[in-house]
C-alpha positions in Angstrom: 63.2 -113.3 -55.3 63.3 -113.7 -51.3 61.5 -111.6 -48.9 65.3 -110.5 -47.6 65.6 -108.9 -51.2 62.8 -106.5 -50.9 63.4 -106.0 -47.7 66.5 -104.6 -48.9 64.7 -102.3 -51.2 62.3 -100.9 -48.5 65.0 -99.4 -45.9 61.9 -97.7 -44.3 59.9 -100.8 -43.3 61.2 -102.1 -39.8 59.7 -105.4 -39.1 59.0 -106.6 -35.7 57.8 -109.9 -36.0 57.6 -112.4 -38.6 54.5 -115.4 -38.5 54.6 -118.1 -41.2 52.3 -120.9 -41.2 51.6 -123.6 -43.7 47.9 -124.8 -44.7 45.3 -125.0 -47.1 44.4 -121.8 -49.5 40.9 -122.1 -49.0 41.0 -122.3 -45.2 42.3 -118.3 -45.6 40.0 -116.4 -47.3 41.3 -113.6 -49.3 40.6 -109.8 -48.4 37.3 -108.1 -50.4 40.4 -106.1 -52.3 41.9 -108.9 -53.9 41.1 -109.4 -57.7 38.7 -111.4 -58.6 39.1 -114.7 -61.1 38.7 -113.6 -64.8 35.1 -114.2 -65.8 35.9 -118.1 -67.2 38.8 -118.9 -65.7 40.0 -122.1 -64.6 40.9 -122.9 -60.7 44.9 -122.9 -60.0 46.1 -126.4 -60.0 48.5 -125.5 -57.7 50.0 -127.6 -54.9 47.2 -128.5 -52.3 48.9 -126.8 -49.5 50.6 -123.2 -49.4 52.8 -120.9 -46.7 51.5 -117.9 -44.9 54.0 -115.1 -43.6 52.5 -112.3 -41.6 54.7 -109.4 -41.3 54.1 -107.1 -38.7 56.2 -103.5 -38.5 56.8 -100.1 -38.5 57.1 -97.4 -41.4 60.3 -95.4 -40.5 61.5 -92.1 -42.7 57.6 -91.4 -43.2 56.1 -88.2 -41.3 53.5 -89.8 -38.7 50.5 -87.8 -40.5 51.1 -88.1 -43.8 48.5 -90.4 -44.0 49.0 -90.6 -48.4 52.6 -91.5 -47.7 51.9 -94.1 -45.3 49.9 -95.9 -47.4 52.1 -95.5 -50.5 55.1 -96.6 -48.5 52.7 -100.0 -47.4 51.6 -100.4 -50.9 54.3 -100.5 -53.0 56.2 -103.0 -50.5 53.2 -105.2 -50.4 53.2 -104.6 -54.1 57.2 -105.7 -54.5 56.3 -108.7 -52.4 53.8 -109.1 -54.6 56.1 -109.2 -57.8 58.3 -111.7 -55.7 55.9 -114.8 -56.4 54.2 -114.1 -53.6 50.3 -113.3 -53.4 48.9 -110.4 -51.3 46.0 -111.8 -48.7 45.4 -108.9 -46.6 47.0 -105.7 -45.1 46.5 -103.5 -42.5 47.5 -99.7 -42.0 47.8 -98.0 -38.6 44.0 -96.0 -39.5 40.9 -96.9 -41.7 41.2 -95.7 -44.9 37.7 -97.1 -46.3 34.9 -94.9 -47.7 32.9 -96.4 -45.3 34.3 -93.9 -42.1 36.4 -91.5 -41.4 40.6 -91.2 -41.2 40.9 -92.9 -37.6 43.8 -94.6 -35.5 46.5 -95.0 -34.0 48.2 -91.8 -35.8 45.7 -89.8 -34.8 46.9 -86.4 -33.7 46.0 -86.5 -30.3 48.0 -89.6 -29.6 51.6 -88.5 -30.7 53.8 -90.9 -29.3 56.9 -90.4 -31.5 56.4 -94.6 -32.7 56.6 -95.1 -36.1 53.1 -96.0 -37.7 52.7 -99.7 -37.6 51.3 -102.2 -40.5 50.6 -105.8 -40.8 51.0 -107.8 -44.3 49.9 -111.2 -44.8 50.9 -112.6 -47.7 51.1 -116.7 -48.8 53.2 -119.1 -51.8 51.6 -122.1 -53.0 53.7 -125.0 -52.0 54.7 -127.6 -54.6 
């Protein structure tokens, strides 16, 4: 399945830009949320090289501080890009959502500028 086809699933997400790069897996390191190897498991064997696509956009159709729905929305199209072949690096929601702080960003009350909240997805294929 292409990114266009989930895209066409996920009305809400605008995207602004689009990145891509090819290189090495191990010259991107994968975000502390990604799943770890299976205790015994071999290394991929894998082409040497994969692609990179950063998509960078808005959340449309989502109230700006519903912070839960925000993060659903992100989720489960990161997760359908996912289920596409492709493997989730890293993601980025318009506030912090670890347990380290507290809610902050750009969606912040105080800064209502009536833009959609923004995200950033960064996911890669293994090349043959």
């Amino acid at each position: 399945m292409h990114v266009s086809r989930v895209l066409d699933r996920f009305p809400q997400m605008e995207l602004e830009t689009v990145n891509w790069s090819i290189g090495r897996p191990s010259e991107r390191s994968a975000p502390a949320t990604a799943t770890p190897a299976a205790p015994g498991a071999k290394p991929e064997t894998r082409g040497e090289y994969a692609v990179f696509v950063e998509l960078s956009g808005r959340v449309n159709a989502t109230q700006r501080n519903d912070y839960r729905g925000i993060t659903a929305q992100v989720e489960s199209f990161a997760s359908a890009l996912s289920a596409a072949g492709y493997q989730l690096i890293d993601r980025k929601l318009p506030f912090d959502i670890t347990s380290e702080g507290t809610l902050t960003g750009d969606i912040a009350a105080g800064s209502d500028t009536g833009d959609a909240p923004r995200f950033t997805i960064v996911i890669s294929r293994h090349l043959p």
